[in-house]
C-alpha positions as CSV (number, residue, x, y, z in Angstrom):
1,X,110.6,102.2,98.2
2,X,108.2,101.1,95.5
3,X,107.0,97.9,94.9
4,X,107.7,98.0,91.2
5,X,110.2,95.2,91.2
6,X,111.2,92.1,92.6
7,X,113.8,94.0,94.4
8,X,111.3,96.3,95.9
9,X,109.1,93.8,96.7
10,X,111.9,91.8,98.3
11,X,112.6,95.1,100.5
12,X,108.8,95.7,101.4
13,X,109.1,91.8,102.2
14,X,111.9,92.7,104.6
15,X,111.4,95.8,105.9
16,X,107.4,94.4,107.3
17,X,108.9,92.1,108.6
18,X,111.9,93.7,110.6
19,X,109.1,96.3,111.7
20,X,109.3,98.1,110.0
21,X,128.4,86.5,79.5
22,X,131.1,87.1,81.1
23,X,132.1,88.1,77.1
24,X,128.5,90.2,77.5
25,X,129.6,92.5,80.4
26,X,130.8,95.7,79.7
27,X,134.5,95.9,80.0
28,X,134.9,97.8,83.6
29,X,136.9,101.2,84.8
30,X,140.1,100.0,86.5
31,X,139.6,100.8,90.3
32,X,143.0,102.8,90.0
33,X,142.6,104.4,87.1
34,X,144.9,102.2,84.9
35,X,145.2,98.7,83.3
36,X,147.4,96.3,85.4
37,X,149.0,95.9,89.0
38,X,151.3,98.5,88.6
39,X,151.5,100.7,92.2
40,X,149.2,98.0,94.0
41,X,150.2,97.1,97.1
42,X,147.9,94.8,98.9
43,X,145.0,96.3,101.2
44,X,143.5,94.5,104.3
45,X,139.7,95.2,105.2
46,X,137.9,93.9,108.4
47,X,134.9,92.5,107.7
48,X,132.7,90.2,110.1
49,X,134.1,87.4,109.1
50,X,137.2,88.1,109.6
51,X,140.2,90.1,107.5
52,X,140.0,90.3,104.0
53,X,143.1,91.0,101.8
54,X,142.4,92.2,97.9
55,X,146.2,91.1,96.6
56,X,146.0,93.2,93.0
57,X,144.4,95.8,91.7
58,X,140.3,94.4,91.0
59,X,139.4,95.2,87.3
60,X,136.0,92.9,87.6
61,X,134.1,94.2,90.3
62,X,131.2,92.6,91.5
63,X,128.0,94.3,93.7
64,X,125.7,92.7,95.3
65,X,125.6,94.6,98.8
66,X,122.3,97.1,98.9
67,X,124.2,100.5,97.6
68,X,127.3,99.0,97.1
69,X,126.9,99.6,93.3
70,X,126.5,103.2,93.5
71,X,129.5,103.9,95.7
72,X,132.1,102.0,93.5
73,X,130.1,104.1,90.7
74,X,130.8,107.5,92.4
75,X,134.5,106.7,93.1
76,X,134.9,105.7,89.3
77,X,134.9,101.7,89.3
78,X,132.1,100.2,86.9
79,X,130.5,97.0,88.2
80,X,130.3,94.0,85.5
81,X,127.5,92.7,87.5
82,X,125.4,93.9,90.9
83,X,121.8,93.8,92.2
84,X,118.8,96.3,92.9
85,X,118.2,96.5,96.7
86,X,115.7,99.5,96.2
87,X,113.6,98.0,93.0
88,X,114.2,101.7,91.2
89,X,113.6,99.9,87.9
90,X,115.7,100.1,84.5
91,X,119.4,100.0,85.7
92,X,118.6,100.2,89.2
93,X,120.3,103.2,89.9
94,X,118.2,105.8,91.3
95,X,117.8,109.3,90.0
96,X,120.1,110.5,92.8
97,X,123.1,108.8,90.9
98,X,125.0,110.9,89.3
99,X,127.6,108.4,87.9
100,X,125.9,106.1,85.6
101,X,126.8,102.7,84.3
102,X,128.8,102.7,80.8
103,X,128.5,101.6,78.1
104,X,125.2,99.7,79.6
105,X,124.7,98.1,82.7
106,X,125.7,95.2,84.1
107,X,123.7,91.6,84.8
108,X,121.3,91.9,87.8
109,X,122.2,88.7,90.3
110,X,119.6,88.9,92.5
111,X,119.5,90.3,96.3
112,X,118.8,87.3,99.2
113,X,119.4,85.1,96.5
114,X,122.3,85.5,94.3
115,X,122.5,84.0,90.8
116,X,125.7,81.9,91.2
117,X,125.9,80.1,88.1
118,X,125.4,83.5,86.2
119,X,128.2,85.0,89.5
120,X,130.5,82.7,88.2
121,X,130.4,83.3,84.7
122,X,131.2,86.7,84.8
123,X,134.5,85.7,86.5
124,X,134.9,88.4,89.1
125,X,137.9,89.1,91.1
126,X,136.1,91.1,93.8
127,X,132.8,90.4,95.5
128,X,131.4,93.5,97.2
129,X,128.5,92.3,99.8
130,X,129.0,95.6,102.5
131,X,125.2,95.8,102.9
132,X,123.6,92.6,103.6
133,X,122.0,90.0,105.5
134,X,125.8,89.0,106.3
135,X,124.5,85.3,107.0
136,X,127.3,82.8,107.0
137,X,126.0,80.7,104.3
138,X,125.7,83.4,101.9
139,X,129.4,84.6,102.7
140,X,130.7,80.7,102.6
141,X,128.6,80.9,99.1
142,X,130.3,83.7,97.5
143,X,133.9,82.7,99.1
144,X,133.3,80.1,97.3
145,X,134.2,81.1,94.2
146,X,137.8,81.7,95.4
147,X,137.7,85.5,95.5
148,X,138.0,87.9,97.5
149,X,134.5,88.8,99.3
150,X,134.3,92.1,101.6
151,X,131.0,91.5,103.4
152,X,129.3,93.3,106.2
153,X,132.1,95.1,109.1
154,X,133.2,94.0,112.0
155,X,130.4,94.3,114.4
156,X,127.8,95.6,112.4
157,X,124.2,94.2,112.1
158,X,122.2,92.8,109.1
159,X,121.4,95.3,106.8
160,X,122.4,98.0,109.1
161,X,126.2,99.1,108.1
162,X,126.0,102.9,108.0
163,X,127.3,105.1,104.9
164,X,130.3,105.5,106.5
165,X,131.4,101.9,106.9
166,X,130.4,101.3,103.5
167,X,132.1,104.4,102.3
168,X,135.5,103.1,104.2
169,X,135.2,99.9,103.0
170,X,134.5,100.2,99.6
171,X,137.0,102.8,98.9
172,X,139.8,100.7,100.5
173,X,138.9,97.7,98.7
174,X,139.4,99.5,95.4
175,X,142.1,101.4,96.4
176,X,140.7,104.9,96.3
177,X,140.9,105.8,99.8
178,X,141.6,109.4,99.0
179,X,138.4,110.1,96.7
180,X,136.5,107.9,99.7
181,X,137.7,110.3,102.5
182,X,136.6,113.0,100.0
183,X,133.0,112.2,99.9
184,X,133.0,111.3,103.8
185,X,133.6,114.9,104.6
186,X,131.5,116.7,102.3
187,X,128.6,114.8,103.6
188,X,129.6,115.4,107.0
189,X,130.1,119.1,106.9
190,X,126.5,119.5,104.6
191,X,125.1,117.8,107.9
192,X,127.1,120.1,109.7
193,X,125.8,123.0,107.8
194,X,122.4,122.3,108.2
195,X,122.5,121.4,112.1
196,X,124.3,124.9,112.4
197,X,122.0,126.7,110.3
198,X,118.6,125.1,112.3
199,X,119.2,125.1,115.7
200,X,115.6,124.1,116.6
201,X,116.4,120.4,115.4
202,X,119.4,119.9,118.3
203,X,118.0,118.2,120.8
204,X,114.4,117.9,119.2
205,X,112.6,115.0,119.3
206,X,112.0,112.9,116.8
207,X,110.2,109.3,115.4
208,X,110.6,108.0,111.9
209,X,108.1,105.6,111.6
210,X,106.5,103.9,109.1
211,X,103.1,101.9,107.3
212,X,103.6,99.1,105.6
213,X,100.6,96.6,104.6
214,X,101.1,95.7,107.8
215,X,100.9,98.3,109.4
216,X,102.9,100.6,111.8
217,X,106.3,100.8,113.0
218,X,108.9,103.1,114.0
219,X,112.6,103.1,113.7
220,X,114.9,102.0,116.1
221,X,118.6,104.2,117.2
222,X,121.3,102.2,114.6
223,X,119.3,102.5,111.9
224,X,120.0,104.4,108.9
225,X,117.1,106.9,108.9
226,X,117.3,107.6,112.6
227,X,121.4,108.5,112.0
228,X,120.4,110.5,109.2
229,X,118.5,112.7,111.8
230,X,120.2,112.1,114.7
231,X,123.1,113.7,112.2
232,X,120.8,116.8,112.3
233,X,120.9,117.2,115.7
234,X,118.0,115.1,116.8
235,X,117.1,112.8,119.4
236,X,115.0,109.6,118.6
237,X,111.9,108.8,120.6
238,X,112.9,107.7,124.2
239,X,109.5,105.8,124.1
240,X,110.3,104.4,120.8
241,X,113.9,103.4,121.8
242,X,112.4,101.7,125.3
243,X,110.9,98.9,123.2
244,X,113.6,98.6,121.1
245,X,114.9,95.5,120.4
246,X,117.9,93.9,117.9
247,X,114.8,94.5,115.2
248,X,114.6,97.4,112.4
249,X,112.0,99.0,113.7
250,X,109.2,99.2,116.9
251,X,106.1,97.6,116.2
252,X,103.5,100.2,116.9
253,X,99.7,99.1,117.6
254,X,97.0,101.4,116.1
255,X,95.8,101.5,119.6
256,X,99.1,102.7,120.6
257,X,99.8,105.1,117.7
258,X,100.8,107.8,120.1
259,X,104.3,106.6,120.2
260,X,104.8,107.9,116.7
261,X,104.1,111.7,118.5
262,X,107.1,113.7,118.7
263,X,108.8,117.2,118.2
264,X,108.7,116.0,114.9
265,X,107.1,113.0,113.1
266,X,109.1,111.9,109.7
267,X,107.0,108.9,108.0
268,X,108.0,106.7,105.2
269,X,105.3,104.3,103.5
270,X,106.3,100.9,101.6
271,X,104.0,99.2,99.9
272,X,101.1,101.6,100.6
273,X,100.0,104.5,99.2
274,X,101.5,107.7,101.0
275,X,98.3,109.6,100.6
276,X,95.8,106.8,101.8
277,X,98.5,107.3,105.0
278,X,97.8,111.5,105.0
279,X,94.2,111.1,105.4
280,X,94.2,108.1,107.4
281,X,92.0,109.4,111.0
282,X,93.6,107.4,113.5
283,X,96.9,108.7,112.0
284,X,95.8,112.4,111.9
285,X,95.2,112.0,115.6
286,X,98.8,111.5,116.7
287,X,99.5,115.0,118.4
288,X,102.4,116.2,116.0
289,X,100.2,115.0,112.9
290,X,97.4,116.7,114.0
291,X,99.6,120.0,114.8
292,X,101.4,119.7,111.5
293,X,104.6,119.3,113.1
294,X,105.2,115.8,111.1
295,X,106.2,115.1,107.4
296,X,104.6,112.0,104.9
297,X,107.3,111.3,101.9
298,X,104.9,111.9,99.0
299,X,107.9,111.6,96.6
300,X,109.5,108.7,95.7
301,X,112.6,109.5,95.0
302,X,113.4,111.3,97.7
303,X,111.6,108.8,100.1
304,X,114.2,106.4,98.5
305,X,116.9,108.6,99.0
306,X,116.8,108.8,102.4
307,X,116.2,105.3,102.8
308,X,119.4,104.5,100.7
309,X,121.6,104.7,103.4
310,X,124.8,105.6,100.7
311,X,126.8,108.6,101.0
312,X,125.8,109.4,97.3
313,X,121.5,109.3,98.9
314,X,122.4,110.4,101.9
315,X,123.4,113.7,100.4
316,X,120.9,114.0,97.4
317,X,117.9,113.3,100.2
318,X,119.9,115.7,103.1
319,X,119.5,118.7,100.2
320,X,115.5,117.9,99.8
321,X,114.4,116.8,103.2
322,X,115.6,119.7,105.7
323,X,113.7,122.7,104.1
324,X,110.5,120.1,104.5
325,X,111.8,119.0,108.6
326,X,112.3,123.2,109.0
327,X,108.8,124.2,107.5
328,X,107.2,121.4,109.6
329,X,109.4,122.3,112.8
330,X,108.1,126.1,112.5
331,X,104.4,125.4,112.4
């Protein structure tokens, strides 16, 4: 996660701290595939604040949840506005997305701070928010506009609504259930796949930790990087997840950087440069650093791939990450 952006520097904002015109928008996809209500029937969606029904068929779709833009994307609905969680730059799509806004892409509205006024004017008749701080007065914001707004599930944390809850959401919201359910098991049998085809990652322990400006951290169970490799077969750090709290992540002294040791030690920098991190002493010490059992995201993509937490960078990062976890896991 770069900080090229305002988004990204919103999400290095976050992440430390957890630790861790209407006539101008392009005319959208209809989420069913054709103009009009015809073969609608109303869909209900729980959501934390309570059920949600989307009466007709949405035609302007609106993203502001982080990822929410690519998954409407990959099952065929075009935003007519949205926002940049991961600060990618240009259309802040990442180069994992294979779907791509057309003709041109929509208004940016911001991330903790949506652009109402500019919200308003492009008239939506759906508000996607399935990734997000899912505060109260941001919800009784948007619902303001007298729309429907599917916001974080039932249950779920800030920021921490996995792939699949998104997926589930999203795709009943538009009505493309079918093409959701599609997605949801090709990424599950790819994790499947690569679990069965590495057995030395089941049951293997793991910490996916991070340095920020701040400095270290480690990810707590519930969080999308730990279920990405807990997905693999993994365990996360008992240590780790004995000072876990409702928080992101762990924070992790430098005197106490021996709680980022483990049968493998995955690390993610934001806001710092990844190398300055490689030849960092103190972090060469930690046991599976030192034994080269441990791997540093040097690329940025795939860094924020796997912190995209969307079915669509779930799977672009699963293909790219596990030859590097199997190389470091055989040293």
């Amino acid at each position: 996660m770069p900080a090229r952006t305002r988004g990204a520097a919103l999400v290095t904002t976050l992440l430390s701290a957890l630790l861790i015109v209407a006539g101008c928008s392009p005319a959208p996809t209809a989420p069913g595939g054709t103009d009009g209500d015809d073969g609608w029937a109303p869909v209900t969606v729980s959501t934390a604040f309570g059920e949600v029904t989307i009466p007709k068929r949405p035609q302007r779709v609106v993203t502001l949840g982080w990822g929410d833009a690519e998954v409407a994307l990959a099952l065929g609905v075009q935003p007519v506005g949205t926002a940049d969680w991961l600060g990618v730059g240009g259309d802040g799509l990442g180069e994992w997305v294979q779907h791509r806004y057309e003709p041109a892409p929509p208004p940016m509205l911001g991330t903790l701070e949506v652009n109402m006024e500019r919200l308003a004017g492009l008239a939506p008749d759906l508000i996607l928010d399935t990734r997000a701080s899912g505060a109260r007065d941001r919800y009784d914001q948007l619902s303001g506009l007298g729309v429907p707004v599917v916001s974080i599930p039932e249950g779920a944390e800030q920021y921490t609504t996995s792939w699949q809850q998104q997926l589930d959401l999203i795709g009943t919201a538009l009505g493309k259930q079918q093409e959701a359910r599609r997605l949801r098991d090709d990424l599950d049998a790819k994790f499947a796949r690569a679990a069965q085809e590495h057995p030395e990652f089941v049951g293997a322990s793991t910490v996916v930790g991070a340095r920020t400006v701040r400095g270290f951290g480690a990810y707590r169970a519930g969080t999308s990087r730990v279920d990405f490799m807990q997905a693999l077969g993994f365990r996360n750090s008992p240590r780790v997840q004995e000072l876990a709290t409702s928080a992101f992540s762990v924070p992790i002294s430098q005197e106490r950087l021996d709680l980022l040791d483990a049968d493998l030690t995955v690390m993610t920098t934001i806001g710092y440069d990844p190398q300055d991190l490689i030849g960092d002493p103190l972090y060469r010490s930690v046991p599976s650093a030192r034994a080269g059992r441990d791997v540093v995201f040097t690329d940025q993509v795939m860094s924020q791939s796997f912190a995209s937490a969307t079915v669509v960078g779930t799977s672009y990062a699963l293909d790219r990450v596990v030859p590097l976890f199997a190389a470091a896991m055989n040293r």
